[in-house]
N, C-alpha and C positions, 0 to 999 in steps of 0.2 A: 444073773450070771454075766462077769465081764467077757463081754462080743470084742472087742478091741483090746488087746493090750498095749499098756502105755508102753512108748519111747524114749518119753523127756519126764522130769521133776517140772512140776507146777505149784512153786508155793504161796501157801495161802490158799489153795481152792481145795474142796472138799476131795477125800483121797478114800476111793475102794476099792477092798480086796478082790481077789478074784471070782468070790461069789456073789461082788456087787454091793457087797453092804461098807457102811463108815469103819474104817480100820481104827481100832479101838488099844492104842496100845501106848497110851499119855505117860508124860514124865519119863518117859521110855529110855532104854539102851539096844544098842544093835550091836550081835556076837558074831563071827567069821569060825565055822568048823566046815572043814571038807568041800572045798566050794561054796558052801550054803552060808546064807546070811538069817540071822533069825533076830527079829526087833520085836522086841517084851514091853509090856508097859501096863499102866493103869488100864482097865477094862471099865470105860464112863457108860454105855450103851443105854441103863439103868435109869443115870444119874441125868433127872430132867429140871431136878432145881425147887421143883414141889412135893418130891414120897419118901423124905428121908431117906433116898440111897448115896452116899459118899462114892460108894466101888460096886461092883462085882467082879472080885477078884483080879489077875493080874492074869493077860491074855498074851500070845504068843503068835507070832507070822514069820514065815520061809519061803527064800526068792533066791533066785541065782543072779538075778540081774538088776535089785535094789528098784524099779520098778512096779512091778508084777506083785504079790506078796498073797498066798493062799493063808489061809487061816488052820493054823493048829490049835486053836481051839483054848479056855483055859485050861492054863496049868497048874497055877495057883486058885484053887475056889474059896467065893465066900463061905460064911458058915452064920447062915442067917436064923440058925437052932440054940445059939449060944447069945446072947446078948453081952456077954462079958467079952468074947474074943475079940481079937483085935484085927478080927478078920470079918465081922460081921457084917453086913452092909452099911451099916450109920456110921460105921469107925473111920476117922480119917487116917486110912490108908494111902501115902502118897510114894512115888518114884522108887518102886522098886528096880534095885541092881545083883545081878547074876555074876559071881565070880569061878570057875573053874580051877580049884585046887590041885594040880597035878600029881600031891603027893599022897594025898588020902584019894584021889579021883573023885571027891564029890562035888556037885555043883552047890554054891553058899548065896544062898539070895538073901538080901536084906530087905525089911524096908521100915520105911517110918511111921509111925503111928502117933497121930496128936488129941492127947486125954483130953479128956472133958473137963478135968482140973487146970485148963492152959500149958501143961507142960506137956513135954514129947519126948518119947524114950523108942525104940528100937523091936523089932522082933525079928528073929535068924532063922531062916529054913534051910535044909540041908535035900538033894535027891542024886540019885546016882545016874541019871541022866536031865540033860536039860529041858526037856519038856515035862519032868516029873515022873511019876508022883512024891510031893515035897512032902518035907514032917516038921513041924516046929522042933527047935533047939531050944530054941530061948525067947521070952516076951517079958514086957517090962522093962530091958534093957536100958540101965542109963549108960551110957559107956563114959569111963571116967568122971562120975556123976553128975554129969552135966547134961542140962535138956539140950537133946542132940537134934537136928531138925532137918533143910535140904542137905544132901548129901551125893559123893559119888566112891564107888571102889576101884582099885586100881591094883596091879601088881606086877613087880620085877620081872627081867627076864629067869631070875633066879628062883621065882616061886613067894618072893616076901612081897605079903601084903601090907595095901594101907588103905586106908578110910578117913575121905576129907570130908567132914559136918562142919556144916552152921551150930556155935554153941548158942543157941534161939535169942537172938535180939542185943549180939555180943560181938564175937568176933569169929575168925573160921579156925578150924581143926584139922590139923595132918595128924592123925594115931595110927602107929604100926599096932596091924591084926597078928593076931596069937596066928602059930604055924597053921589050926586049923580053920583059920579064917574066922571062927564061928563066936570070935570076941578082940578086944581091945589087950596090949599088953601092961598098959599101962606110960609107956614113953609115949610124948608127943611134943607138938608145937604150935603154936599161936600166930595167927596175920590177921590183918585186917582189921582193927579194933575200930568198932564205931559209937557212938553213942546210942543209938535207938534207931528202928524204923523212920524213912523208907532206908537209911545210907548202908544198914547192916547188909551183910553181903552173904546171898544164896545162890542156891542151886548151882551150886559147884559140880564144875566139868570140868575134869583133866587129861589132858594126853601129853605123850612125849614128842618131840621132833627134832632129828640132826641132837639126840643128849642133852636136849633143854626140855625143862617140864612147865605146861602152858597149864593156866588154869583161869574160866570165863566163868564169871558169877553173875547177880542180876543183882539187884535191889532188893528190899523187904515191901512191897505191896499188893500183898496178895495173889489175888488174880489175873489186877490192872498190870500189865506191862512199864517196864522201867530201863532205865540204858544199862546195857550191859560193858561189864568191865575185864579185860585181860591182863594178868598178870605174867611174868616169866623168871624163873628160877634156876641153878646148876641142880639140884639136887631134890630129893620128893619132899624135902623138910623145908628147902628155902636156903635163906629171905627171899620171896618176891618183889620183885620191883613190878612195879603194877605202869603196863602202860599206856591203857586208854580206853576209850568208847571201841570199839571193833567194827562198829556199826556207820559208817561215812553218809555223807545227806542224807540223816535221817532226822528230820527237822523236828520231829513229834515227841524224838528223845525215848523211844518205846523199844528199842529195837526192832523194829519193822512190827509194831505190837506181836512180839512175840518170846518166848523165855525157853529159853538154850536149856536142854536136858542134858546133851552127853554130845562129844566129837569123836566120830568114831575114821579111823585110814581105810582108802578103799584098798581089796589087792587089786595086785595086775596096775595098778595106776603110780606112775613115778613118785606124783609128790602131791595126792590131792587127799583131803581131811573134809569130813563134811558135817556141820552143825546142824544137830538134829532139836528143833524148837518146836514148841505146841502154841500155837496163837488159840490161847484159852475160851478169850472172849472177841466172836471173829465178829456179830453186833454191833462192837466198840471200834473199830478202827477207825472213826470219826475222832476219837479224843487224844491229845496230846499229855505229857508226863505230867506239867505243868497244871493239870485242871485237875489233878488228885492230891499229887504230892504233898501239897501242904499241909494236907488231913491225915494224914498216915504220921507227920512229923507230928504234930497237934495232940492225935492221939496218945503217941507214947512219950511227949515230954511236953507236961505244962509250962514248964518256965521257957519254952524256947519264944513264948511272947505272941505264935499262932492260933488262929482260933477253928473249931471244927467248922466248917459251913461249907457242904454240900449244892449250894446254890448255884454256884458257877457251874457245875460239873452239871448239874440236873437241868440247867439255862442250854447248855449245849446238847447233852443228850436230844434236849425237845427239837432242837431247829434239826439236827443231825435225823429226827423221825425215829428213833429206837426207842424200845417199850423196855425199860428198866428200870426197878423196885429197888433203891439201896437198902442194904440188910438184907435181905432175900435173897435165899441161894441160886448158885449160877447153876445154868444147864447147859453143863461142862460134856454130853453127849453129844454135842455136833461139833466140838474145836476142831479146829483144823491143826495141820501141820506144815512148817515153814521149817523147810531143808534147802542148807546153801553151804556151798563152798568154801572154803578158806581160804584166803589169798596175802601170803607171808613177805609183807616189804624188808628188805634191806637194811641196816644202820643209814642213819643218813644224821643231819644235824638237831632234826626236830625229834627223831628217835632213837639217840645211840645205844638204843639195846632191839631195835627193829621195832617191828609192828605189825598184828596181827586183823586183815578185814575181814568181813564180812558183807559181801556186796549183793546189791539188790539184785535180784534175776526173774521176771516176769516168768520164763522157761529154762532150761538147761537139761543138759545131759552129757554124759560121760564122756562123751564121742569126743567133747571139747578140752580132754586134757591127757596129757601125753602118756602110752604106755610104758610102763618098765622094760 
């Protein structure tokens, strides 16, 4: 049981809920109804890197004060009776997102599911309140038949949705969702085109501010940490004009090893946005971007001239002292969380479209930004 409750954000240090255990809520999104704040995410608890578990299901926390955070418990369960579900423990189930349809009233959770065949298609739950109990709609899902991969959902003030995916190892996806949220309509748009891993751009996170729509991606490498990038648009479709690292002296180029799930508005707070990141592999924060990168490129394109070699990266893990097996899966049950602020510079001449940071904070808390 937590004897103290916290005051301040500490990121990067291990974070427990109110009854003292590791808050388990990865790739996650944080929702705002009636006061209350409720942050969903991956449920790793399981997942030790050695018993073939990927998930147990998608877990859910409730706090008034973003702090604090009691455990509701999952909402989304595995379904370790089926080996074909996509819900099963081995199945890579990643970043599920929760959207509230105003017009049907149901809540539409997504999430991703990546086959055993290397591609990645979708599956849609629908429940009539947020904490469940959910019911698959749809599995298998390719939307707009394309392997769809990190992802965020978003929607109007007007009730119209949209869903931004990684088309997997391509470029990124703005699709308006059907009225019921619970698919694609077919219209869409394209940014970001890259040739291959690590430069393909994920884990897209979107929000709006002052009528401009921001959206921070990461890299394609896996688990390792990569710089993340911001883009800024008039409109949910674009063009993007992408303008930069968000992430300031961060000499390692990892974003503070860490990868941006979703940016969610405090209320009650004038103008403060807070990026909500899972430092996967907290082990590693010895290693810099530069000691992987080049394998991840290697990997997905021979002609770029790179060759795989692991050497360097396994030369520093030893001096660094960390016990890590490349190929061997990670034990993604103790990441932590790195939650940080936004802080929105100006036009100026180096940025005529502004600039969006991300700055380092040992500690912080609310106390330090201006109420409405």
């Amino acid at each position: 049981m937590q004897m103290n409750p916290l005051t301040a954000f500490h990121p990067g240090q291990p974070w427990l809920d109110t009854n003292g255990n590791r808050i388990q809520a990865h790739g996650g999104s944080v929702l705002y109804e009636d006061g209350v704040y409720y942050w969903y995410g991956e449920n790793k608890e399981k997942t030790d890197g050695k018993n073939g578990i990927w998930h147990w299901g998608v877990r859910c926390y409730r706090s008034r004060d973003l702090y604090n955070w009691e455990d509701c418990g999952i909402i989304i369960p595995p379904e370790p009776e089926d080996e074909n579900s996509p819900l099963h423990p081995s199945a890579c189930m990643d970043r599920p997102h929760i959207l509230h349809n105003k017009q049907t009233g149901k809540y539409v959770c997504w999430l991703k599911i990546m086959n055993r065949d290397g591609t990645q298609a979708s599956t849609v739950l629908t429940a009539d309140r947020l904490l469940g109990p959910y019911t698959k709609v749809r599995q298998g899902l390719r939307p707009l038949n394309m392997s769809a991969g990190d992802f965020d959902l978003a929607a109007a003030p007007d009730g119209k949705g949209y869903y931004y995916f990684e088309r997997v190892h391509s470029e990124t996806i703005c699709a308006d969702l059907t009225a019921d949220y619970t698919d694609v309509t077919g219209y869409y748009s394209t940014h970001f085109p890259h040739k291959c891993p690590p430069f393909v751009r994920e884990a897209t996170a979107h929000f709006t501010r002052n009528f401009k729509h921001y959206l921070i991606t990461s890299g394609t490498t896996g688990y390792f940490p990569n710089s993340s990038q911001v883009a800024v648009a008039d409109s949910w479709h674009g063009p993007f004009t992408v303008l930069g690292d968000p992430h300031p002296d961060d000499p390692s180029r990892t974003s503070y090893h860490s990868q941006i799930s979703s940016v969610f508005k405090v209320h009650g707070k004038k103008d403060l946005y807070i990026a909500v990141a899972d430092r996967w592999l907290p082990g590693l924060t010895c290693l810099d971007y530069e000691d992987y990168a080049d394998n991840f490129e290697a990997a997905f394109d021979p002609s770029c001239g790179k060759k795989l070699d692991w050497a360097r990266l396994m030369e520093k893990v030893r001096i660094c002292g960390v016990e890590f097996v490349p190929g061997q899966k990670d034990n993604t049950s103790i990441a932590d969380y790195v939650w940080l602020p936004l802080r929105f510079a100006e036009p100026d001449e180096a940025h005529p479209n502004g600039m969006v940071y991300v700055d380092w904070r040992d500690q912080w808390s609310l106390d330090e930004f201006e109420d409405v």
